[in-house]
N, C-alpha and C positions, 0 to 999 in steps of 0.2 A: 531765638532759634538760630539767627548766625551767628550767634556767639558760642552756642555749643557746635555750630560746625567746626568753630573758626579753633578751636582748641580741643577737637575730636585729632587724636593722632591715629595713622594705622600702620599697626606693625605689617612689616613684609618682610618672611623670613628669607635670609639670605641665599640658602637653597638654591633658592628661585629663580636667583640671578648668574648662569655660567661665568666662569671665572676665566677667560679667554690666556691668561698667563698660564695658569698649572695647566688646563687643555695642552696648551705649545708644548711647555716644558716635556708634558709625559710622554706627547708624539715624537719629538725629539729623542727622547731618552730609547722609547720603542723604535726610531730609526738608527740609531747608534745604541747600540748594545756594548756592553765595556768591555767584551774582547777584541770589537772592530776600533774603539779608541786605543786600543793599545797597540793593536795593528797598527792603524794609521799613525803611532806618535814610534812605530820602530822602522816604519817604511821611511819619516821623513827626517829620523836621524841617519840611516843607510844614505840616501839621500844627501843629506848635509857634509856625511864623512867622506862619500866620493868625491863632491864639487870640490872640497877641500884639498883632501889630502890625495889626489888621482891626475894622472895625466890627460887633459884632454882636450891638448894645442893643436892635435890629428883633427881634430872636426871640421874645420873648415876647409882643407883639403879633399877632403869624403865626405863631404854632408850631401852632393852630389848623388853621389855615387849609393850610400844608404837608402834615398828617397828612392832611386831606382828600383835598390832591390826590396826598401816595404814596397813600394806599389806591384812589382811583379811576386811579390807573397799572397798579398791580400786579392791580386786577380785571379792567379791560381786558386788558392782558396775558395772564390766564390764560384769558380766555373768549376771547378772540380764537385765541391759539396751539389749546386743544381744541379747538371748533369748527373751525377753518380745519384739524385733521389731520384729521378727523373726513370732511370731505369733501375731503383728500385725498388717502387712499386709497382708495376709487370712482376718483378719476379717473387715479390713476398704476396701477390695476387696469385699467381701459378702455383705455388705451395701451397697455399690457403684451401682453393677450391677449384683449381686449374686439375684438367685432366692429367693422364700420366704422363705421356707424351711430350707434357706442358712442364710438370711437374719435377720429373725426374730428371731434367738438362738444369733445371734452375736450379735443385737441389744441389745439384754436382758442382756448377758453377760457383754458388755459396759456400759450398764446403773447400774446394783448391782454391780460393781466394783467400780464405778465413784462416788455410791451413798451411799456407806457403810467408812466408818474409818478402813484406811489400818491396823488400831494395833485390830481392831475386826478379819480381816480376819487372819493376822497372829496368832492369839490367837486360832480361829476357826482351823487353820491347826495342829497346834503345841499341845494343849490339847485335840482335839478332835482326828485327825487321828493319832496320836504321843497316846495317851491313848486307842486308837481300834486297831491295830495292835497288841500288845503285847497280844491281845483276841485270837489270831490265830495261833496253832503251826507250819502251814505251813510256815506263813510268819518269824517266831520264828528261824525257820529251813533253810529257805534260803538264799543266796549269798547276800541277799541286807539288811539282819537285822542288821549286823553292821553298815550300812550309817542310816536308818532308826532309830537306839537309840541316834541317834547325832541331836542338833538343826538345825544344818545349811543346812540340804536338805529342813526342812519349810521354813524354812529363805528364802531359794533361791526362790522357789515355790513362797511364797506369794509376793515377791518383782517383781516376773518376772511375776505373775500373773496382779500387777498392774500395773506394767509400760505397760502391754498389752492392759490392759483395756481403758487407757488413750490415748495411741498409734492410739489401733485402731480406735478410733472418728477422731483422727487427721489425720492418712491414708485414710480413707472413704472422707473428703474433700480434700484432697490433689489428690487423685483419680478423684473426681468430679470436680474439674479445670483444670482437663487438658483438652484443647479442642477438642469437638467431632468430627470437622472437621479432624483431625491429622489421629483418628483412622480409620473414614470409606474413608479416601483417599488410607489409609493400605490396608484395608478388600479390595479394588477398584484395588488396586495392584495385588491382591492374596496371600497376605502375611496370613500365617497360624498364629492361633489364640497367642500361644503361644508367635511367635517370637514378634507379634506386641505388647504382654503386656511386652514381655525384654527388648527391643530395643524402644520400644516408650513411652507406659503409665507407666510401673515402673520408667526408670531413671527421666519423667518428673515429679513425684510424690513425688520422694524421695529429687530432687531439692527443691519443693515447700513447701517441708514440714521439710525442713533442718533447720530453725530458731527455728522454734517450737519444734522439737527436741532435740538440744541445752540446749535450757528449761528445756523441762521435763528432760533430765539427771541431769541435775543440781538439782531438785528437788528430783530427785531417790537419788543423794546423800544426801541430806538433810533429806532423810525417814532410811538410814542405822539405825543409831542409834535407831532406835525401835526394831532392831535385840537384843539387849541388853537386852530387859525385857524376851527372853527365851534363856538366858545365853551364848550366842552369841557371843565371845572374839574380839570386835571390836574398835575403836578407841575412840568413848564415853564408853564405860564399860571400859576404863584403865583408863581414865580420872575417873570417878566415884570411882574405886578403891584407884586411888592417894590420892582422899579429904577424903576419908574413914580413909585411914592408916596415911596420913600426917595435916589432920584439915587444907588443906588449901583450898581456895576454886579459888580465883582468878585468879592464877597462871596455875593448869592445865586447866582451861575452857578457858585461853587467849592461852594457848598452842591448845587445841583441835579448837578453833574458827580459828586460824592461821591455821591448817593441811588444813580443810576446805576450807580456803581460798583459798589455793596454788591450792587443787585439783581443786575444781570449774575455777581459771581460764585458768589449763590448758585443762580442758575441753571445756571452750568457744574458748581456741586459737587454738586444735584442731577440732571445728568445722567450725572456720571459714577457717579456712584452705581446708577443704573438700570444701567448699563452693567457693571456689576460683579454685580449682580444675577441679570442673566440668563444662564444659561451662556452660555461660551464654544463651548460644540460645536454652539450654533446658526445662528453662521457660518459 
């Protein structure tokens, strides 16, 4: 008997066994897709051909100076993009289901923001209330005249005014897709007004409207640089000042286009991350 154990084989077919190398390999392959390798092998000859053959003995002079103006990019940026959702959602809320009253200033305000050129209204903040102000010894006299003779409270104002005005069109649909069945099964419940716009219609609105937001950040960075024409120390006006002092031209705009880049996509990779985040069963 143990001799027919002992010379019993048993097949097990390989199937059976995961193959943990072609696993990797094909996740790999699904993480790099072969137009992102060729991407990445024409970013790092661009790359190669700048260190090479480009001037850029300036750096140490203005690496300073650059730090600066990313960091006063990427502040702006963030206080502009919060604040500007911040109010706008009140106002894609007032469209939505806001009475008229509510409805028809928010509309207005959407529409002359959406329809006017963001560097009119920054120029409109910054020479008009930036030259009325100094008219008034009160405001002369008070706690806030020092923020007030500095560019960057317009700056902030007109950016966060716009990304509001944009905002709030896109919260107003994101509002009106969420289904109405959801909320009057709420109201059916007796849930009070409040909790059902916290707990129901805002997180389903702010899901739906999570791509599109993505976006426009990406564009609010893309509007910084107009901070620069009311002397704004940001990461184009150091760029600007390089070719001024050094006559080059190439060199700091391939620098400034690269900051650019880096911020943008980690602002896509921090959006998708939020997105991944929040269930999916809240769309």
């Amino acid at each position: 008997m143990s001799n027919v154990l002992g010379e019993t084989e048993i097949e097990v077919p390989i199937e059976t066994f995961p193959i943990h190398k072609e696993k990797d390999a094909s996740s790999l392959a699904s993480k790099l897709p072969p137009h992102r390798i060729v991407l990445i092998l024409i970013g790092l000859a661009l790359v190669a051909s700048a260190a090479l053959f480009m001037r850029w003995d300036w750096l140490p002079q203005y690496g300073g100076l650059i730090l600066q103006g990313l960091w006063r990019t990427i502040w702006i940026l963030v206080v502009t993009v919060v604040l500007g959702f911040l109010l706008a959602v009140p106002l894609g809320l007032a469209q939505a289901s806001g009475p008229a009253f509510l409805a028809i200033p928010a509309r207005a305000f959407c529409t002359v923001i959406r329809g006017t050129p963001l560097l009119v209204q920054l120029w409109l903040l910054y020479y008009g209330l930036g030259s009325l102000f100094p008219q008034y010894p009160w405001i002369r006299g008070s706690e806030l005249w020092p923020y007030l003779r500095q560019a960057w409270p317009y700056a902030v104002l007109a950016l966060t005014l716009s990304y509001a005005g944009y905002e709030g069109e896109v919260m107003r649909g994101a509002f009106a897709g969420v289904p109405k069945g959801q909320l009057e099964s709420a109201r059916a419940f007796g849930m009070p007004r409040f909790t059902i716009f916290r707990r129901i219609w805002l997180p389903q609105a702010i899901h739906r409207a999570l791509p599109t937001l993505a976006g426009e950040a990406v564009l609010q960075l893309k509007s910084t640089p107009l901070v620069a024409t009311i002397t704004v120390v940001d990461l184009y006006s150091v760029a600007s000042r390089v070719r001024q002092d050094t006559f080059l031209t190439y060199e700091p705009l391939l620098l400034l286009a690269a900051g650019y880049l880096v911020i943008t996509g980690i602002i896509v990779m921090l959006f998708r991350r939020v997105e991944r985040l929040i269930p999916s069963k809240l769309g």
